[in-house]
C-alpha positions as CSV (number, residue, x, y, z in Angstrom):
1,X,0.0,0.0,0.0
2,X,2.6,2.3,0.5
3,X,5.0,1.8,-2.7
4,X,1.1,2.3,-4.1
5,X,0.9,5.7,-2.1
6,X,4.7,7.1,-3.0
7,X,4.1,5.8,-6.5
8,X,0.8,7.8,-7.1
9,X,3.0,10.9,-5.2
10,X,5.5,10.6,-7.7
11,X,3.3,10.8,-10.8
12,X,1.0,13.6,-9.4
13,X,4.7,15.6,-9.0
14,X,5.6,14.8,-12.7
15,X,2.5,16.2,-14.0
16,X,2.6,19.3,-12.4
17,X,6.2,19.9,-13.3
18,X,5.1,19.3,-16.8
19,X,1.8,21.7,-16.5
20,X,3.6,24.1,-15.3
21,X,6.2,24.1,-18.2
22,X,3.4,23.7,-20.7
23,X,1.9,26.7,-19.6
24,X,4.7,28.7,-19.2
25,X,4.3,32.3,-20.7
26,X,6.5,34.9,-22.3
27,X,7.5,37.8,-20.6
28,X,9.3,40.0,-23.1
29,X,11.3,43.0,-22.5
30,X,12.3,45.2,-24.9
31,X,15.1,47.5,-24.3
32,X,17.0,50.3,-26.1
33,X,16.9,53.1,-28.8
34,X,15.0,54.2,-31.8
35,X,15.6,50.5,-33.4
36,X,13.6,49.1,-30.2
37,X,11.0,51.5,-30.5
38,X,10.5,51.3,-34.2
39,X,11.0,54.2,-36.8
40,X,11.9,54.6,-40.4
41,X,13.7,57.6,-41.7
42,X,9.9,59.1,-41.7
43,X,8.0,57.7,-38.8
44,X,7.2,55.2,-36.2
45,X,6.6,51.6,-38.3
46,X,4.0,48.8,-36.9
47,X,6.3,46.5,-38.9
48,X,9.0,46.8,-36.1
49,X,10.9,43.9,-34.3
50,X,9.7,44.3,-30.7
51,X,6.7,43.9,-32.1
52,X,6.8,41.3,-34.7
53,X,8.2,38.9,-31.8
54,X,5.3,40.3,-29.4
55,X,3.2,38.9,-32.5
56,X,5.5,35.8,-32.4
57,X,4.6,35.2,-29.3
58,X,0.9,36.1,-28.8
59,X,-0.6,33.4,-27.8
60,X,2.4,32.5,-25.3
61,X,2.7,36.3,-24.3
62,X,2.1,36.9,-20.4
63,X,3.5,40.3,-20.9
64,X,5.0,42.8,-23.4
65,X,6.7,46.2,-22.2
66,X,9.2,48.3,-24.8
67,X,11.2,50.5,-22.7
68,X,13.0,52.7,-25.9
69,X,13.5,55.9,-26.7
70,X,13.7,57.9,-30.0
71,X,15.5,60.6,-28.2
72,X,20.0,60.7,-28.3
73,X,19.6,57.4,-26.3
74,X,23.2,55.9,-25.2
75,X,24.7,53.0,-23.3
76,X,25.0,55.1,-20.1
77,X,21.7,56.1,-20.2
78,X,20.0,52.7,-19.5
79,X,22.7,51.8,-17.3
80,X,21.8,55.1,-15.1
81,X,17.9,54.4,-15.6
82,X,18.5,50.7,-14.2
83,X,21.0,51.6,-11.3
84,X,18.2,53.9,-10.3
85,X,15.8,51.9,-10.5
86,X,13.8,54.0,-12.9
87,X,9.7,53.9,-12.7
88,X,8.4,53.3,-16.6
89,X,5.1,53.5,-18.0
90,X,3.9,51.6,-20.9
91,X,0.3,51.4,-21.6
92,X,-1.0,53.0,-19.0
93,X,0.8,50.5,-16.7
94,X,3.6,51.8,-14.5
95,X,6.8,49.7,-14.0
96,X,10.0,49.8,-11.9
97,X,12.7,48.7,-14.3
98,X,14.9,46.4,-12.2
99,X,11.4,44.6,-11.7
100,X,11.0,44.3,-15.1
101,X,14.5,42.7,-16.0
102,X,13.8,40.4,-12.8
103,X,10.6,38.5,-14.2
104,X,11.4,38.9,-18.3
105,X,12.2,35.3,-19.7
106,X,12.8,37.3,-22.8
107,X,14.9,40.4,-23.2
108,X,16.3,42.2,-26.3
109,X,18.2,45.2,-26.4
110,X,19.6,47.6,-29.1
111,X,21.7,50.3,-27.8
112,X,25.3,51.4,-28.7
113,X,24.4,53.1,-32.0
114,X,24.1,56.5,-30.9
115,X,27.1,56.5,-29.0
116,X,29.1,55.7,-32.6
117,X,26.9,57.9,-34.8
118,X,27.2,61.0,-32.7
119,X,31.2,60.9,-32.3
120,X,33.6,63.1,-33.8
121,X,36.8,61.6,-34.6
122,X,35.8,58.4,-33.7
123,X,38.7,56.1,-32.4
124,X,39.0,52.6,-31.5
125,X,40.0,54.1,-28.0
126,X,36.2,55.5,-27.9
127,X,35.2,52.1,-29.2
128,X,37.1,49.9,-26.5
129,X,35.6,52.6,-24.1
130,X,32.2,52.2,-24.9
131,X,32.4,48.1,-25.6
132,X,33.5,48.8,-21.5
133,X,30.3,50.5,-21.2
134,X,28.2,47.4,-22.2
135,X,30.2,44.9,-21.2
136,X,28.9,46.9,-17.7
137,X,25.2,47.1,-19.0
138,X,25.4,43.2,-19.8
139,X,27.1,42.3,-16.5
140,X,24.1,44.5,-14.7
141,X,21.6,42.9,-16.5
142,X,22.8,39.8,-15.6
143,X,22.3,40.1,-12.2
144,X,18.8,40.5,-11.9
145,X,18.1,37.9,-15.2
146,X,19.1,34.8,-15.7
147,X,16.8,33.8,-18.7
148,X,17.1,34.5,-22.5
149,X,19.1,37.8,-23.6
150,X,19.7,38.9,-27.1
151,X,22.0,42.0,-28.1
152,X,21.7,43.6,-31.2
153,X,25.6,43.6,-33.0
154,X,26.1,47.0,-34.8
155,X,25.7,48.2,-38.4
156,X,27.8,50.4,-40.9
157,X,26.3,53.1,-41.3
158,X,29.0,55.5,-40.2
159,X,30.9,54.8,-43.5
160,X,33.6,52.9,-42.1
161,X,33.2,49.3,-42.2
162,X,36.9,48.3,-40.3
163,X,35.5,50.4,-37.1
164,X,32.2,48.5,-37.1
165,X,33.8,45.2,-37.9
166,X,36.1,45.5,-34.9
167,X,33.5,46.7,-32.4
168,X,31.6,44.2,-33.7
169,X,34.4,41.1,-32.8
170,X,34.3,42.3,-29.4
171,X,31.2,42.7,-28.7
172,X,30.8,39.1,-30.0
173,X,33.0,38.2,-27.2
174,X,31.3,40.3,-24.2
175,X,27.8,39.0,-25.6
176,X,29.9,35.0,-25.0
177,X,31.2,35.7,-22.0
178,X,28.1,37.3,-20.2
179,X,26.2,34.3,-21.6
180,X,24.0,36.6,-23.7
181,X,23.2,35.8,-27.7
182,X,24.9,37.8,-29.9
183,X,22.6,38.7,-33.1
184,X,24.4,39.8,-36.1
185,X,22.5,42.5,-38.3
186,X,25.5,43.6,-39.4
187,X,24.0,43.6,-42.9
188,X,21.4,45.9,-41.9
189,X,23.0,48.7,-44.0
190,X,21.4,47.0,-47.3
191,X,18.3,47.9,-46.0
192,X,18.8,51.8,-45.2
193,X,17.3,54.3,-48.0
194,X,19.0,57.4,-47.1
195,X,19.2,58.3,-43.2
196,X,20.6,56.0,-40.2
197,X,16.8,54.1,-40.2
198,X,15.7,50.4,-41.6
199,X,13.0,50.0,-44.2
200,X,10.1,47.5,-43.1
201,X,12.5,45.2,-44.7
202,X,15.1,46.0,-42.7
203,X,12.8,45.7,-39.4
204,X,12.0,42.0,-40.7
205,X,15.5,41.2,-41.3
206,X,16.2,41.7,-37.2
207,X,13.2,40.0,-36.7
208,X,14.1,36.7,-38.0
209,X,17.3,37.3,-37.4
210,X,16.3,37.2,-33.7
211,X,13.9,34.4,-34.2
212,X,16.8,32.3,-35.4
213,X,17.6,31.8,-31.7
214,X,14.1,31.9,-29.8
215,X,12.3,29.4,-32.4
């Protein structure tokens, strides 16, 4: 009777370990600049990649919260906001952003851009400089998720291809070594009509590019 008893114990404990993976939902973060909020060299585009994986997702989604700007945007800049903790609202719904990085199970972030388009006399000393910068915003995120990350590598549209391909070996490396999925768009510049900005074909490119990993 008891083997009977531990046995029936056993199986209940199996199927709620599998219910509860069955039913587990997305919580997707979206962190960054104006390639994280969505715009063309126009406007703000539907057809953008926070929310073609929202889409993705839909009937997985728990929750969906973009945290972007289209404002000068930089690396230090969401490192500040998440040191202190900032409060974020997004659709209506008020957030605390460490909170937010605690419960995601998804998180992609673009960031970095701004801080290379906006330099004068850009050097690879600025480069190693800022690559220090998110290797610090990676390491930070880190500690408060443990789940799927995904940073965006950047793109040439600075008109020098050696600067972006060596910021873009590194950041390979700090994407490895904080355990975070490294997606390469470096090709994004086919898809940029004038301006720094993708084309809806350049917003689906990232998004499969990014759905090469989560699929």
């Amino acid at each position: 009777m008891k083997k009977i008893i531990i046995t029936i114990l056993v199986i209940i404990i199996i199927f709620l370990i599998y219910s509860s993976n069955v039913s587990e939902k997305t919580y997707f973060v979206s962190l960054g600049d104006q390639l994280s909020f969505g715009i063309n060299n126009f406007d703000k585009v539907e057809n953008n990649y926070s929310e073609n994986i929202k889409e993705y997702y839909k009937k997985f989604l728990k929750n969906y919260v973009n945290y972007s700007s289209v404002d000068d945007y930089r690396v230090m800049d969401l490192i500040n906001d998440i040191n202190y903790n900032k409060i974020i609202t997004y659709n209506s719904n008020n957030y605390k952003l460490q909170n937010l990085l605690i419960k995601a199970n998804l998180i992609v972030i673009s960031i970095g851009m701004n801080d290379l388009i906006y330099k004068k006399n850009l050097n690879y000393d600025y480069v190693d400089n800022l690559l220090d910068d998110i290797n610090t915003l990676l390491e930070l995120v880190r500690k408060y998720n443990k789940d799927e990350i995904y940073f965006l590598s950047f793109y040439n549209i600075i008109d020098n291809s050696e600067v972006i391909e060596y910021a873009n070996g590194k950041l390979r490396n700090i994407c490895k070594k904080n355990k975070v999925n490294y997606v390469d768009i470096s090709d994004l510049d086919n898809y940029i009509i004038k301006g720094i900005y993708p084309t809806n074909d350049g917003y689906t490119y990232i998004t499969n590019k990014i759905l090469n990993f989560t699929k």
